[in-house]
C-alpha positions in Angstrom: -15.8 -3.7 22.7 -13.8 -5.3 20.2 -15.4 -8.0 17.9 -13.5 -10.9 17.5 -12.0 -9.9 14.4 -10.3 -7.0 15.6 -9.1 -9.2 18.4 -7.6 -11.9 16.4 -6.4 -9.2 13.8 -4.3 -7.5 16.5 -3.0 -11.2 17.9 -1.7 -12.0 14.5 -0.9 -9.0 12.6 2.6 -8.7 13.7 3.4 -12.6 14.0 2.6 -12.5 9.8 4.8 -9.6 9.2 7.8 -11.1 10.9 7.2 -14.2 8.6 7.3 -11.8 5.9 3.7 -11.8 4.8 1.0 -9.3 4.7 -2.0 -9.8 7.4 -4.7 -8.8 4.3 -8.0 -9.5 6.5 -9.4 -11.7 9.0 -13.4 -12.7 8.7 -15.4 -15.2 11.2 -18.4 -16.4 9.8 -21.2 -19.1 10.9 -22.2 -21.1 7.5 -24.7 -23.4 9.2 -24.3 -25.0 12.1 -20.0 -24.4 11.4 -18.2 -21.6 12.2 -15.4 -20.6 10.5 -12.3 -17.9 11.1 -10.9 -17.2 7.9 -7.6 -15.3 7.4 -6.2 -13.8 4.7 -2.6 -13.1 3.3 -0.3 -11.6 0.5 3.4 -11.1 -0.5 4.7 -9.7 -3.5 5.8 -13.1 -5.1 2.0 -14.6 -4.4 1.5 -17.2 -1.8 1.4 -21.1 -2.0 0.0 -24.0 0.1 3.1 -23.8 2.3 2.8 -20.3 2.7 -0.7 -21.0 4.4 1.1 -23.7 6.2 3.2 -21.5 7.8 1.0 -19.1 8.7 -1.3 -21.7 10.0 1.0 -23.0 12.3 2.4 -19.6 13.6 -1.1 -18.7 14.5 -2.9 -21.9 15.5 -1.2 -21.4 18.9 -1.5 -18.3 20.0 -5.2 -18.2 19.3 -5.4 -21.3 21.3 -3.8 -19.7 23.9 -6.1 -16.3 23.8 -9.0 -18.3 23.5 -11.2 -15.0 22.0 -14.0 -17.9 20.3 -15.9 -19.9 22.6 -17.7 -22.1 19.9 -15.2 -24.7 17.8 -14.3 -22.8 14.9 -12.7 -24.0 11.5 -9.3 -22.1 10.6 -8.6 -21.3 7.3 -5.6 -19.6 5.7 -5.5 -18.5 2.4 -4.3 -16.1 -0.3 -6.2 -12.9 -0.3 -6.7 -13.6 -4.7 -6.6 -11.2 -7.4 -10.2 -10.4 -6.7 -9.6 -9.7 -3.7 -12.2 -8.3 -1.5 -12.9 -4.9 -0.5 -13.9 -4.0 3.1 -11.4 -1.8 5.0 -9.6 1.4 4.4 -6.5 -0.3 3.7 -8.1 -1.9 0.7 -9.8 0.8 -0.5 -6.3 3.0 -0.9 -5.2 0.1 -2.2 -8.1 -0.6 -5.2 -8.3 3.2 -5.8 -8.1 3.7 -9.7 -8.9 0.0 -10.0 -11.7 -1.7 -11.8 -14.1 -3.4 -9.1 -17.3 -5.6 -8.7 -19.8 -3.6 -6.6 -23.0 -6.0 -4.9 -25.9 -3.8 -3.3 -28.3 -5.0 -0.7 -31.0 -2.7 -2.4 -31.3 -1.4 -6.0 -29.9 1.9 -7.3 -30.9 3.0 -10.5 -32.7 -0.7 -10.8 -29.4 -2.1 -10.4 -28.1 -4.5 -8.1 -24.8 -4.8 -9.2 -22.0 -2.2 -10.9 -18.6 -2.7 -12.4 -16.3 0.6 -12.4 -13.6 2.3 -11.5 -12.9 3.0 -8.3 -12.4 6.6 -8.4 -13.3 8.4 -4.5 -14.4 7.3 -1.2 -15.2 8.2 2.4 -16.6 7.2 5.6 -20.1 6.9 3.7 -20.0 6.5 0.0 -18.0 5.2 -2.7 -17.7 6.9 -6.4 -17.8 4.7 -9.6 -16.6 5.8 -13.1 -18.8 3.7 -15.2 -17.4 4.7 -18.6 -18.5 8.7 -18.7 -20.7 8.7 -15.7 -19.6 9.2 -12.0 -22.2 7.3 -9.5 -22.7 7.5 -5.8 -23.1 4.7 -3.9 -23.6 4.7 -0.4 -21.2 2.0 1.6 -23.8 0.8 4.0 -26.0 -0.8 1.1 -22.9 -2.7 -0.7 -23.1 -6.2 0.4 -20.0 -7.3 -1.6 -17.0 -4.9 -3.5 -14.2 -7.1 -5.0 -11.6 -6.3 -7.8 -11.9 -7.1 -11.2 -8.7 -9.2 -12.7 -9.3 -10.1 -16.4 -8.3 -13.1 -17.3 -6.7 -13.5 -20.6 
C-alpha cells in the first residue's frame, strides 16, 4: 500500500510540471499535536513566494478532492534550498560528485556526523570521499543527508 506520500506525489507531480516547476519531494510529518504535508519545488531560475502561491493553489484542490489525510493537516509549499535534502534516488544522481552533510542515527568511527563528497551509492550504502579516505556508510543509519552550499 502506498503511504500518503507516494499518493500525494503521484496527485501532483504532473500538475507542477505543467506549471513549469519541478515536483522536488513531498514529506508529511506530525510535529506535536499538528500535522503537516510539506511539498517541495525547483526551477532553474529559483522560486519566489508566488511561485509557492501558485503551486499552492493548483494543489490545494485536488488534494481536497482525493481526500488521502484524514487528520487536518497544514500545507506548505516551498523551495527545495540549496541545501537541499537528500532522500530519493532522484537526489542522489542529482548530488553525486557534490559536497554533502551526512547525520547518523548511531556512531561510525565515533562520529555522528560526516561532510564529503558524494562519490557512489546503492540500495544499501553511500560512499564519502573525505579528503583521501573513501567511507562506507550504510543508508538505513543516516538520519539526515543534505548538500553543502558555501556561502561566500
Amino acid at each position: 500500500m502506498a503511504s500518503i506520500e507516494e499518493k500525494v506525489e503521484n496527485l501532483i507531480a504532473k500538475p507542477i510540471e505543467e506549471l513549469g516547476y519541478e515536483l522536488y519531494d513531498v514529506q508529511y510529518a506530525k510535529e506535536g499535536k499538528d500535522y503537516f504535508l510539506r511539498v517541495f519545488i525547483d526551477k532553474e531560475a529559483g522560486i519566489d513566494l508566488n511561485d509557492c502561491e501558485t503551486v499552492s493553489n493548483t494543489i490545494n484542490p485536488l488534494l481536497d478532492e482525493k481526500d488521502f489525510i484524514k487528520e487536518m493537516y497544514f500545507l506548505e509549499v516551498s523551495s527545495s534550498g540549496v541545501e537541499r535534502i537528500i532522500r530519493k534516488e532522484k537526489h542522489f544522481e542529482k548530488a553525486q560528485g557534490k559536497e554533502v552533510e551526512v547525520k547518523l542515527f548511531k556512531p561510525l568511527e565515533k562520529q555522528k556526523q560526516y561532510i564529503g563528497i558524494l562519490e557512489k551509492w546503492d540500495e544499501d550504502t553511500i560512499i564519502l570521499k573525505i579528503e583521501e579516505k573513501q567511507i562506507t556508510i550504510e543508508r538505513k543509519n543516516i538520519s539526515l543527508m543534505k548538500l553543502i552550499y558555501h556561502w561566500n
